[in-house]
N, C-alpha and C positions, 0 to 999 in steps of 0.2 A: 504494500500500500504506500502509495506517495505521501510525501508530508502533506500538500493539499488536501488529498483524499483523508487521509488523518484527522484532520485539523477539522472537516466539512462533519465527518465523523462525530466529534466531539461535540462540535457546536449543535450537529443534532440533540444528542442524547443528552446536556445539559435543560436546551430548551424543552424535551419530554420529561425532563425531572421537575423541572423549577413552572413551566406553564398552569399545571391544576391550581399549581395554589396560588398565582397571581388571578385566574378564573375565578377561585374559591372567594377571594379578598371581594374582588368586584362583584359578585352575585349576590350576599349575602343583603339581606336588607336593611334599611339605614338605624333600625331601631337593636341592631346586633351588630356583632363583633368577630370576625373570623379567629378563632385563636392561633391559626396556623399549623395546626398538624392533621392530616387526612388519614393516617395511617397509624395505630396505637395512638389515642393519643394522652392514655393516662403515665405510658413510661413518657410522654413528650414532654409534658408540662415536668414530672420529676428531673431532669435535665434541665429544665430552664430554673428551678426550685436552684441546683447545684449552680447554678450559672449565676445565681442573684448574691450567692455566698462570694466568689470573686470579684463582682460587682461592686461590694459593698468594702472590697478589698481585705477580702479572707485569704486562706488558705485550707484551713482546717473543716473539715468535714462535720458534719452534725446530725442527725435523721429530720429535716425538717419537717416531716407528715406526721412526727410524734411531740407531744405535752414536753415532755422531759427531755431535753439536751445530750447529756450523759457526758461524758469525757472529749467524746470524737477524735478523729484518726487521720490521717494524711490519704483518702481515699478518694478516687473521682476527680484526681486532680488534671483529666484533661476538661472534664467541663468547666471548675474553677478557672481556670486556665483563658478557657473563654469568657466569661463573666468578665475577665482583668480586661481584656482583649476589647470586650463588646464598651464598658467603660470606658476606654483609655480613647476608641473611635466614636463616642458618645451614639454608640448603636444600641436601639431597645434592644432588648435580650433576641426577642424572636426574631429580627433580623440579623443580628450578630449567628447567632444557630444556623438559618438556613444561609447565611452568605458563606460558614465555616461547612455544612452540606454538601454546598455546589464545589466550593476548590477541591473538599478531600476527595469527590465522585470525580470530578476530570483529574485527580492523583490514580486512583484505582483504573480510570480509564488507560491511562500512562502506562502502569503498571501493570496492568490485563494484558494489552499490545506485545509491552514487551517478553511479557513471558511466552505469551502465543508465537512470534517471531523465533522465540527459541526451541517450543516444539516442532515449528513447521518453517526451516531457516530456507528451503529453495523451492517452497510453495507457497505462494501469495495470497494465490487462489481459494486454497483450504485454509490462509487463515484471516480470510476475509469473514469466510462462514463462520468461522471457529467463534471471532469476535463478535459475530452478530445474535450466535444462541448464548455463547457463556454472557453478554452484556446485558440480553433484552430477554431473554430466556427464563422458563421456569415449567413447573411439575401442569397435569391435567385437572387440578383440582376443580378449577370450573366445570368436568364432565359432572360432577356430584351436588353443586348448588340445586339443582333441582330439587334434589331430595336433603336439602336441609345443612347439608354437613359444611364444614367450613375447612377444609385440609393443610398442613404443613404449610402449603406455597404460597396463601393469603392472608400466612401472618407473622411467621419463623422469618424474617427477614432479614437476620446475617447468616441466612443460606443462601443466599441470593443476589449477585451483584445488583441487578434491578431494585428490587426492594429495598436493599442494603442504601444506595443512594437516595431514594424516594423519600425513607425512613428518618434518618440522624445523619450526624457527623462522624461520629464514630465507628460507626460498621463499617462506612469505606475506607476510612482512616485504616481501622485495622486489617480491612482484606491487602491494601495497597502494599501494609509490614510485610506481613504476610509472603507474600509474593518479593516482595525486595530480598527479603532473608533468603528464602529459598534460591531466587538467581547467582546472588554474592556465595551462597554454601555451594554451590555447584562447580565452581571457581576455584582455582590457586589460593588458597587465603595466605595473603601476604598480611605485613603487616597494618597499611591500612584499611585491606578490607575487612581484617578483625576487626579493629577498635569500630567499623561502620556495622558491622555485625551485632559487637557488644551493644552502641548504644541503639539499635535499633529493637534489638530485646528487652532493653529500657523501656524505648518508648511504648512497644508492643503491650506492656504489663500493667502499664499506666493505661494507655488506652485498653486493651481489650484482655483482662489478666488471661482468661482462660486459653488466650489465642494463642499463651507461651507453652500451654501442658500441647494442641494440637503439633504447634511447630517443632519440640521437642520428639514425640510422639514420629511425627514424619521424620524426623533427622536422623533418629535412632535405627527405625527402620531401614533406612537407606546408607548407612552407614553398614550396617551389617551384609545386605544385597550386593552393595556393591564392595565388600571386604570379603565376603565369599568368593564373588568373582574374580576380584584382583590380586586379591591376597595384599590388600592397599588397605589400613582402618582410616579414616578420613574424619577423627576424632572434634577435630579443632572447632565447626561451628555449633556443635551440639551442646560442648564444653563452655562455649563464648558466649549461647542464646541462656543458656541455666542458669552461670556466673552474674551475668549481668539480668534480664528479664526474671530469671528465677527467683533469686533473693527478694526481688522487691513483690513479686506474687504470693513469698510466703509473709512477705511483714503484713501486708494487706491482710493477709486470712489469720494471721495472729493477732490483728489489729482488731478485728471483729472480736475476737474471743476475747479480749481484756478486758473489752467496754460490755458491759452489763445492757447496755440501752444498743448498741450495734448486734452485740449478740444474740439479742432477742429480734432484731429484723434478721439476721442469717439462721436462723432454725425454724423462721417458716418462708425464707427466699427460696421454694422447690422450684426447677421447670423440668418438668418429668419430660420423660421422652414420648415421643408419638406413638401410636400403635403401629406395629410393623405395616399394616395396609395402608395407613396413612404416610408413610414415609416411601413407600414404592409409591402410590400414588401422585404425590410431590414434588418424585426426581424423574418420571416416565415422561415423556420415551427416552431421555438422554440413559436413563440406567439402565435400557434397554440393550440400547447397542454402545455403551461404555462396556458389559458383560460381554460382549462380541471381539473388545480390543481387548480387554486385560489379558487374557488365557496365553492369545497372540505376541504380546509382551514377554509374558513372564517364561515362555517356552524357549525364546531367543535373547542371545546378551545384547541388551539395550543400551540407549543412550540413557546418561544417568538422568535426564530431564522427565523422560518415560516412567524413572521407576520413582519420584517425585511423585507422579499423577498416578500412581496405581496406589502407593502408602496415602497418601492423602485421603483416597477414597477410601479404601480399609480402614485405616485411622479412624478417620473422620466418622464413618458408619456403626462401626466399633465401639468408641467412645462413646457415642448418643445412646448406646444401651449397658454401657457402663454403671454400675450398680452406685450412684451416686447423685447430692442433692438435684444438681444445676445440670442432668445430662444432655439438654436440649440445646446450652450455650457450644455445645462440642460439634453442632451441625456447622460453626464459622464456614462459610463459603464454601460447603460442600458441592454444589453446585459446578464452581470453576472446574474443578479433575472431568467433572462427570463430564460434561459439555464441551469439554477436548477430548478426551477421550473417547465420546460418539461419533466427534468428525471422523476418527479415527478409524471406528465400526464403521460406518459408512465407504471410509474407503476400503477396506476388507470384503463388503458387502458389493459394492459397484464394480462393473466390470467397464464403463465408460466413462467419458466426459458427465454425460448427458444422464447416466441411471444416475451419478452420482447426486446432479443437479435434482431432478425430481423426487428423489429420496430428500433433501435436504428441507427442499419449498416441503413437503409435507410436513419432515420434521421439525419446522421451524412453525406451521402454520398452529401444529399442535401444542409447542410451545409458548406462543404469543398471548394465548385467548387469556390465562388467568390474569394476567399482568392488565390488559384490554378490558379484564371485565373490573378489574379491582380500583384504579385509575379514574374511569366518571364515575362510579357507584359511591366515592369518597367526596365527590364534588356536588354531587345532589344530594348525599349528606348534611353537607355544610350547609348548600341552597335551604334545605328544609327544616334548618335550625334544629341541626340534632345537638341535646342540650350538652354532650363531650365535645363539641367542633365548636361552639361557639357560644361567646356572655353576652348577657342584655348588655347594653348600656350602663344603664345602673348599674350593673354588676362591677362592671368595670370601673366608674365613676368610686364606686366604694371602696375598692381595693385602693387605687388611688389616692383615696383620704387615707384610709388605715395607714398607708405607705408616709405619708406625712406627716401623721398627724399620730401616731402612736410607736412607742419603743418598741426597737428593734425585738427584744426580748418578750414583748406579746404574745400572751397566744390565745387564739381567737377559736371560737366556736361557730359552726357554720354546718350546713348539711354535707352530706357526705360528699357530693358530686363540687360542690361550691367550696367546700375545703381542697378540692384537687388543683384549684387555680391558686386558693390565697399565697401559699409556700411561693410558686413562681412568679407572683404579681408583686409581691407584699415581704416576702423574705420570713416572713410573720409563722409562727409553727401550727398548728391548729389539733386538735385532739383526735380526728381520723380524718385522712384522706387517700391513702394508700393500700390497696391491698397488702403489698410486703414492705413498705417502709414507714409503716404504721406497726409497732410494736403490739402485741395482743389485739391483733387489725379485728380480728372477730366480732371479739367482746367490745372492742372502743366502739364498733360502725353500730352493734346495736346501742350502744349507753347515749349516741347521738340520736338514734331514731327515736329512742326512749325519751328522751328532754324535749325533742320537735313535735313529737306524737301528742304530749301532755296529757299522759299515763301518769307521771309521778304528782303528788302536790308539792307547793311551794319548797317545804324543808326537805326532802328528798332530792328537788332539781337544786336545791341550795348545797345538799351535800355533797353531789356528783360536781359540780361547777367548783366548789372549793377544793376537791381533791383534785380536779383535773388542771386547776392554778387557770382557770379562764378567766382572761382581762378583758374581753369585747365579746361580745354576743351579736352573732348576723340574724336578721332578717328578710329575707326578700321571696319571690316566686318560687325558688328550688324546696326553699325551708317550710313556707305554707300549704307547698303539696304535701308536704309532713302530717303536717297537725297543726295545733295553736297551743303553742308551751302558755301555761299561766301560769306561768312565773316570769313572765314580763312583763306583766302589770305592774310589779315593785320592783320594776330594774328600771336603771338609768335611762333613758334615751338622749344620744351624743349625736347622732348626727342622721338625718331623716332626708333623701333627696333620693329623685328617680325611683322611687318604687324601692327605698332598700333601706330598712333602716338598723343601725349601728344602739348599743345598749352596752353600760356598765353594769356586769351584777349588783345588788345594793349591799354587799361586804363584798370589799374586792379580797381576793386571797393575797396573804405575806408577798408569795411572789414577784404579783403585777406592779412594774416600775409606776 
């Protein structure tokens, strides 16, 4: 591919990233607020929640979606990171997010290229194709929306370079590591491809820890494959990714264990793995005829690139049913092997130019739909004010005030859904809003339904509000589809506009500044 052809390349698939949600912004209607994420968007807002801590010129990690603070840790410090960053360019958070989205996704672009260039160095041809399914590619899950099911490929989105960019900053960030580490391990490791080794296993761990146990994982295997064959051990980038990426992947998970308040969000942070039909489902057809190349591989000594994309895939597949919390984070861009290694099958499969070509236009046509169907169905979301995609007005107007108008160290009671924005709007902690970075998420999301319900009387909503150290009490449309707490009758009222009104309990707790 020409640099032209490159470059024309990229400018596409940035514009199919970044287009929905410029759509999204302008569709919505004047009396709402796009929030800006189309795709998950309750881990989006937790990211901007981290993003508000740098902002405010942090470093240190805290659980914002919990009451209690606790110690906190040196975790997350690539979104902090961006918080500094969005700051320092006096960019609101969510456009600081998606402007750091789009460079890391034309990184991963970069980074996809080249790796494909080095499977297929005196075929252009194949790795045009190569580039067009592992980029824009993904599983048949769409065959099964009919009947209800929702599959791997419409929501696991650091399997997926698609997604992966659509998504955050960080998945592409970490696919791009990823693939850098792999090309430099493949290499002479002089001396300063180590030291680019090492701090890239830094970065890896900071941005995406798990992405050190896969990259590990592959090195190890391929160390051995290709030390069998050569009677070569090719120890040095396995050693340089552990040294460096490693250590700081174990402070993080010891980090969690120290802190009492961290610890209790890592022993209910599970993402189990998919059901074996769901994960073939997912990865088809590329896992179809990826199963067509491996055998082919592994029967003949290979270029060490090849046996790269066959451990990755094993790894990678491996891993996600490995008997452990988070096996689903181990899917990291399992996708890319597969979807090289299809072109692959394909050519095994093709006996011409042309069977090649028609095999492909299918294969890619099969690939395309879920991504197709996932893309508007997030934009007519937004359009139709689904209450995760976008705040009233007032909503927004009150977070706004909170933001100025009360300490940093507040924390604010709000409905469950409305507590999901304060953390990222407001910096402000609130008693539930998080599935897993809500401490005792269970119990806290009902002791919220239970006070908005107004099941408890006064001295009961009195006694949950002082234990939970609540300095401001929300009000608005999320919280009165609740219930009508009365026990706001004898609370404060601080600030009343747009449909949304703000409340001091009438004993504030020790706590509240």
């Amino acid at each position: 591919m020409s640099l032209k052809n490159f470059l024309l390349f990229l400018a596409v698939f940035l514009v199919i990233i970044s287009l929905p949600f410029l759509v999204a912004w302008r569709i919505v209607d004047p009396q709402h607020v796009f929030s800006g994420f189309l795709l998950n968007p309750i881990d989006g807002n937790s990211y901007l929640a981290k993003m508000y801590i740098g902002y405010t010129g942090g470093w240190k990690f805290q659980l914002p979606y919990t009451a209690q603070p606790g110690q906190g840790a040196y975790l997350f410090l690539f979104y902090i990171f961006l918080g500094h960053i969005a700051r320092i360019l006096h960019l609101p958070l969510i456009w600081g997010f998606h402007l750091a989205r789009v460079i890391f996704s034309g990184l991963l672009f970069f980074s996809l290229y080249r790796f494909i260039r080095k499977v297929f160095p005196q075929e252009p041809r194949k790795a045009f194709f190569t580039g067009l399914l592992a980029i824009l590619g993904s599983g048949v899950g769409w065959l099964l929306v009919p009947f209800g099911q929702m599959t791997m490929d419409m929501w696991v989105a650091e399997a997926y370079p698609f997604l992966s960019a659509f998504s955050n900053p960080h998945f592409p960030l970490g696919l791009a590591l990823v693939l850098e580490v792999f090309m430099l391990s493949m290499q002479k490791i002089s001396l300063k491809r180590a030291l680019v080794v090492y701090i890239l296993g830094v970065i890896l761990s900071i941005v995406l820890p798990f992405g050190i146990i896969l990259v590990s994982s592959v090195l190890l295997g391929v160390m051995i494959w290709h030390g069998w064959e050569e009677k070569v051990w090719e120890w040095q980038p396995l050693a340089l990714v552990m040294g460096g990426g490693g250590v700081f992947t174990i402070y993080q998970y010891w980090a969690t264990l120290r802190d009492p308040i961290l610890a209790g969000w890592n022993a209910q942070n599970v993402t189990p793995a998919p059901a074996v039909w769901d994960l073939v489902i997912s990865l088809l057809p590329a896992l179809l005829l990826a199963l067509v190349a491996i055998p082919r591989i592994v029967r003949r000594k290979t270029s060490q690139v090849h046996k790269y994309l066959v451990f990755w895939s094993l790894a990678g597949i491996a891993l996600i049913y490995f008997p452990f919390n988070l096996q689903r984070r181990f899917a990291l861009g399992i996708f890319i092997p597969l979807a090289i290694l299809a072109i692959m099958g394909i050519g095994a499969l093709a006996k011409t130019r042309r069977g090649f070509a028609n095999i492909f236009v299918l294969i890619m046509g099969f690939s395309l739909l879920t991504n197709l169907l996932l893309v508007p169905s997030g934009v007519l979301a937004a359009q139709s004010n689904n209450s995760l995609l976008v705040l009233g007005k007032g909503e927004q107007d009150a977070m706004a005030w909170l933001a100025d108008n009360t300490s940093s160290r507040a924390v604010i009671l709000a409905s469950p859904e409305m507590s999901l924005y304060i953390p990222a709007y407001t910096g402000r902690r609130v008693v539930y809003g998080h599935p897993f970075e809500t401490v005792d998420a269970a119990l806290n999301e009902q002791m919220v339904i239970h006070f908005y319900s107004g099941i408890w009387d006064t001295n009961e909503a009195a006694e949950f509000l002082s234990q939970s150290g609540v300095c401001y009490i929300l009000l608005g449309p999320r919280e009165q589809a609740i219930g009508d707490p009365a026990y706001l009758q004898t609370a404060i009222l601080v600030h009343d506009e747009g449909g949304i009104k703000v409340y001091e309990p009438a004993n504030l707790p020790s706590g509240c500044p």
